[in-house]
C-alpha positions as CSV (number, residue, x, y, z in Angstrom):
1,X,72.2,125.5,278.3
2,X,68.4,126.9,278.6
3,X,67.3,129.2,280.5
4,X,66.4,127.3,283.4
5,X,69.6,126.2,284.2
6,X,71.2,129.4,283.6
7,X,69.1,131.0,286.1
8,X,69.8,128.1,288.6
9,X,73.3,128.6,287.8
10,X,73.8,132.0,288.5
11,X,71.0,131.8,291.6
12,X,73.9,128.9,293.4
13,X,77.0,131.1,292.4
14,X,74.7,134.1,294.8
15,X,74.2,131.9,297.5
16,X,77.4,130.4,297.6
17,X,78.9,134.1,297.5
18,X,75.7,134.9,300.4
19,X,76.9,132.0,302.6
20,X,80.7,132.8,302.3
21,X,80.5,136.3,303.6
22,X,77.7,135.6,305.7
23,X,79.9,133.0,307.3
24,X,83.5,135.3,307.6
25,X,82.4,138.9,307.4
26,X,78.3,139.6,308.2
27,X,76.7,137.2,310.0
28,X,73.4,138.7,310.4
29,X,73.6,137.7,306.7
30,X,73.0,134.1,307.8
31,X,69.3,133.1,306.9
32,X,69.7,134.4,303.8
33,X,71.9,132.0,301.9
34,X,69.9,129.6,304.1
35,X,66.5,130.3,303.1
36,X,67.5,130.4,299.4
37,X,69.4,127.7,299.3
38,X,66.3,125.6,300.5
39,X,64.1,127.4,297.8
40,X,66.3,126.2,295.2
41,X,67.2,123.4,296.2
42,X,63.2,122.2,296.0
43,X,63.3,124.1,292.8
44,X,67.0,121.7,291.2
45,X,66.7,118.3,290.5
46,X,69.0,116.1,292.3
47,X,71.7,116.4,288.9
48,X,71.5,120.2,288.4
49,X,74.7,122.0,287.5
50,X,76.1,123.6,290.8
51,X,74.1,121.8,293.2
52,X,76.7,121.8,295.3
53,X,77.3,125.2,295.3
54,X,73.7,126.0,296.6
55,X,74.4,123.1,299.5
56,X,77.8,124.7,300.4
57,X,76.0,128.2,300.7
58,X,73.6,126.9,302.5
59,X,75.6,125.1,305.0
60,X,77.5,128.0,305.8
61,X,74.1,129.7,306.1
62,X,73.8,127.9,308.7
63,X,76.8,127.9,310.7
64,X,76.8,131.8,310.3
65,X,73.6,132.2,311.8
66,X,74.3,129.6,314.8
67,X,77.5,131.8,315.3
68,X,75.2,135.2,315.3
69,X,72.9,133.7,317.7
70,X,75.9,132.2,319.9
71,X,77.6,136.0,319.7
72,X,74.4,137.8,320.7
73,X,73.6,135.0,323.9
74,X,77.6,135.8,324.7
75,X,76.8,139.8,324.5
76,X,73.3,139.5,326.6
77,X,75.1,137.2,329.3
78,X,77.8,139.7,329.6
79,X,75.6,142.0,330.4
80,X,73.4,140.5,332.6
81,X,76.4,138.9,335.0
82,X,78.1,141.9,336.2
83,X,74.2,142.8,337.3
84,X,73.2,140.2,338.9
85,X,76.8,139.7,340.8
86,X,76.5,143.1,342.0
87,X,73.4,142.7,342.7
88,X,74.6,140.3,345.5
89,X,76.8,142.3,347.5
């Protein structure tokens, strides 16, 4: 194995460990596995050696930082209802 493909090895096992505990523990973590995960993946030819751990990372890249944004929407609705309700009587 060269070099290369050691470093693109050990750059997919990070993002896949990024997206994992981006997904169930930090989600502000979110963009991160994302954003790398689409830097390696332009850098990985379409047979590299744990390509689908960089895709799986990346994925859940996503879906944490959907879930962040959905949790902070949630948190500034819930604050802005019981004003605007009281605001009404």
């Amino acid at each position: 194995m060269n070099t290369d493909s050691a470093q693109n090895s050990d750059k997919a096992v990070v993002i896949l460990v990024l997206g994992v505990v981006s997904l169930l523990i930090i989600q502000i973590l979110g963009p991160v596995p994302w954003i790398m995960g689409n830097r390696a993946l332009k850098s990985m030819g379409p047979d590299a050696p744990r390509r689908g751990f960089v895709v799986a990372g990346r994925i859940m890249g996503m879906i944490a930082t959907a879930f962040f944004v959905l949790t902070i929407i949630w948190f500034v609705l819930l604050l802005l209802i019981p004003g605007l309700v009281s605001g009404f009587s």
